[in-house]
N, C-alpha and C positions, 0 to 999 in steps of 0.2 A: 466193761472197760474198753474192749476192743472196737465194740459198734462204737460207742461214744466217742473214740479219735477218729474213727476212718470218718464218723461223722465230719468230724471236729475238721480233717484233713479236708473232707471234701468242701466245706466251706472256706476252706483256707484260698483253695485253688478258684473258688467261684467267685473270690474279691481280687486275686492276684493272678486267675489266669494261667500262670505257668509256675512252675518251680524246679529248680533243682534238688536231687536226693539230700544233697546236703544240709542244704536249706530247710528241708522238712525235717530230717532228724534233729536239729539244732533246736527248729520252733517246738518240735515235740516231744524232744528229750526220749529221745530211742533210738536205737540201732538200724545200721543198714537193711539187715535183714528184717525187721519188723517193718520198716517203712516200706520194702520191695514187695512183702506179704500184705500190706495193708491196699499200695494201688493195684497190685494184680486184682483183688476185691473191685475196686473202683473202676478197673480196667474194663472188668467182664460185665460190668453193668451199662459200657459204654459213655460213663461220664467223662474221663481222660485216655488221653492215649501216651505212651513212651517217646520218646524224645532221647537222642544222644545227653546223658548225664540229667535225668528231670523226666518231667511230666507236663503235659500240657494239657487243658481244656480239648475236649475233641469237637472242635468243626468239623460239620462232614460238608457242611454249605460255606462259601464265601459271603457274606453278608454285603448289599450290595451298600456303597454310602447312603446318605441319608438322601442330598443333595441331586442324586443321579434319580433315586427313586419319587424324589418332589417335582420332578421333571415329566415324570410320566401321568398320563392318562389324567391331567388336569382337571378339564369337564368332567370326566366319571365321578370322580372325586370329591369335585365339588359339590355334585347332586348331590353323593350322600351324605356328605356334610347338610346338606340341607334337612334332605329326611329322617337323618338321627337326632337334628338337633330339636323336631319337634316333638320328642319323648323326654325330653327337660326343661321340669318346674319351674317355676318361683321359689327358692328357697330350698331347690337340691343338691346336694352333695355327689360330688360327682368324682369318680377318676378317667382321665382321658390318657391314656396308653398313649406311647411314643411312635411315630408312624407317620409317614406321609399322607395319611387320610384323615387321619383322625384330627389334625391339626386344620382341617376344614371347618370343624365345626364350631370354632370362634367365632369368625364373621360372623354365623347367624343365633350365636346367643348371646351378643353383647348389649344388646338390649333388655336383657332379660336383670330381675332384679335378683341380688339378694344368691348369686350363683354361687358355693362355694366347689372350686377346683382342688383337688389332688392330683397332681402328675409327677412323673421321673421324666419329663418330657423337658428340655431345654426349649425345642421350639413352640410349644403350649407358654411355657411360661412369657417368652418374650412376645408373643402374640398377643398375650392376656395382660399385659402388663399397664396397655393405655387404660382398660377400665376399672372402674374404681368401683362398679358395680360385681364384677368378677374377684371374689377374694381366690389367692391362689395360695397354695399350699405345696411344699419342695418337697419331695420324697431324702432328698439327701441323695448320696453313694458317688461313686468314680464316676467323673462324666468319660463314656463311651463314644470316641469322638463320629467312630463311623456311625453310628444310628441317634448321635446328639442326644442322648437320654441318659441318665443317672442307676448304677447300678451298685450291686455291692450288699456286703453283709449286714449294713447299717440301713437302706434300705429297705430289708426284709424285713429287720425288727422294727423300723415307724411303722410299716403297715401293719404289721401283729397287733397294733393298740387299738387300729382303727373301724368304723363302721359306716358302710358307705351306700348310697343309696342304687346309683346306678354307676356302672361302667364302662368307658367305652372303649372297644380292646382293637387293636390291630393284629392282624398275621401275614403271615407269609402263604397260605395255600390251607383251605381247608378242604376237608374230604369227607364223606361218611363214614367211612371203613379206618381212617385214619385220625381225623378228629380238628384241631384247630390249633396249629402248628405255626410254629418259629425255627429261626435258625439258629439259636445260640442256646446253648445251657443258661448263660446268667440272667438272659432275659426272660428264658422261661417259666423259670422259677420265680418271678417275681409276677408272671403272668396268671401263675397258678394259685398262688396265694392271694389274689387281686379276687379273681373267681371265687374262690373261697367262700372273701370276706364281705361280698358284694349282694344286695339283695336280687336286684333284674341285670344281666350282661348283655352289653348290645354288640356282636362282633360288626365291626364295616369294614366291604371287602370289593372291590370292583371283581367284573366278571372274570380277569384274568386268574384269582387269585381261586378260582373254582375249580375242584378237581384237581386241585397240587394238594402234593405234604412236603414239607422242610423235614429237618431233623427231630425238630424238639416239640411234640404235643402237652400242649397246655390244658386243655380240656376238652373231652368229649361234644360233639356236635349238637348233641339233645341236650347238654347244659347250660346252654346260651338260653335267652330267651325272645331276641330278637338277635336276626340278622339284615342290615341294610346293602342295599347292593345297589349297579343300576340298570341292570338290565334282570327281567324274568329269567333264575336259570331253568334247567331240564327238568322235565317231569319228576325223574325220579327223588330231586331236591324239594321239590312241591311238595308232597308225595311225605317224604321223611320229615321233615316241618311241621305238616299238620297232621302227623302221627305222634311227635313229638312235643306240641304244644309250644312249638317256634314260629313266630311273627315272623312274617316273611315283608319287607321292605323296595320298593324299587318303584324305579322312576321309568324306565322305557320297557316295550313290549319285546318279547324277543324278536331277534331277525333273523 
């Protein structure tokens, strides 16, 4: 009974964010002190943190806008828009993770027949929207204005239904030691169940995004199956790849 609310709670806060105590014992019909024993649980696992009167999601990163991050490193980006987008069929089912990069790879599969999209991505869908060869498909959830993407508890459960061929995931900094990382709980979660449910994951990541970790890991590095980039990174990335039976992707040599 008690796993099943903190469950229950922890979901509550990953569609809503924050809450006050009071607010919780009302949705959940219990007392102060159960609800204060129940996020100390929650606390110590680092999913929320305390707040004058409440709880809140714990950011340990600022998430930078969507808008600021579409700004950057344009050319890189675009490359690997290019070299993921020639690992998608005719006729595959696809999800395209919300992300500044990932939204590259429109332009070059709009030709492509018969593509069916999944995203939680706002900017995916209004990209994909002119063609009529791109069927798209809305995850649903809270649009999240700073990362323009659709989140939430209703988004977990569309994806639970689904089976997907390939996916194309953004992050925030992967690592080996660390894995392939985000900065928000809500998204991560939705990243991890993406992985999950996905047969091949293709992460696309510019150089910069090498040797960071954010807060939130989504999945270990050897779980991917390709990663796109555009430049060669270090040996010891080479190295873990083709130890781990990860496709390595890139467009320029290193300098």
């Amino acid at each position: 009974m008690k796993i099943e609310r903190i469950k229950r709670i922890e979901q509550y806060l990953i569609e809503h964010e924050s809450a006050t105590l009071d607010t919780l014992c009302s949705v959940f019909n219990v007392s102060k002190n159960t609800i204060r024993r129940d996020i100390s649980e929650l606390e110590s696992k680092g999913v929320i943190k305390k707040v004058y009167g409440g709880v809140t999601l714990n950011y340990k990163e600022e998430t930078v806008p969507f808008q600021q991050r579409q700004a950057q490193h344009t050319s890189e980006k675009s490359k690997i828009g290019v070299l993921a987008s020639d690992l998608i069929n005719n006729g595959d089912i696809i999800f395209i993770d919300s992300g500044s990069t990932t939204v590259h790879l429109i332009p070059n599969i709009k030709d492509k027949q018969n593509i069916t999209i999944i995203t939680n991505s706002l900017n995916i869908i209004v990209e994909s929207a002119p063609y009529a060869n791109l069927n798209v498909i809305s995850t649903g959830g809270i649009l999240q204005r700073k990362t323009n993407s659709f989140a939430g508890i209703a988004t977990v459960n569309f994806l639970k239904s689904l089976n997907i061929d390939k996916a194309f995931m953004a992050t925030t900094g992967i690592s080996i030691e660390k894995g392939v990382t985000n900065t928000t709980y809500l998204e991560a979660e939705i990243k991890k169940l993406v992985v999950k449910i996905s047969d091949k994951i293709v992460v696309m990541a510019d150089h910069t995004k090498i040797d960071k970790a954010a807060f939130m890991r989504y999945c270990d590095l050897s779980d991917i199956d390709y990663f796109a980039t555009n430049n060669m990174p270090s040996l010891k990335y080479i190295d873990f790849f083709e130890r781990n039976h990860v496709q390595l992707l890139y467009s320029n040599p290193a300098k």
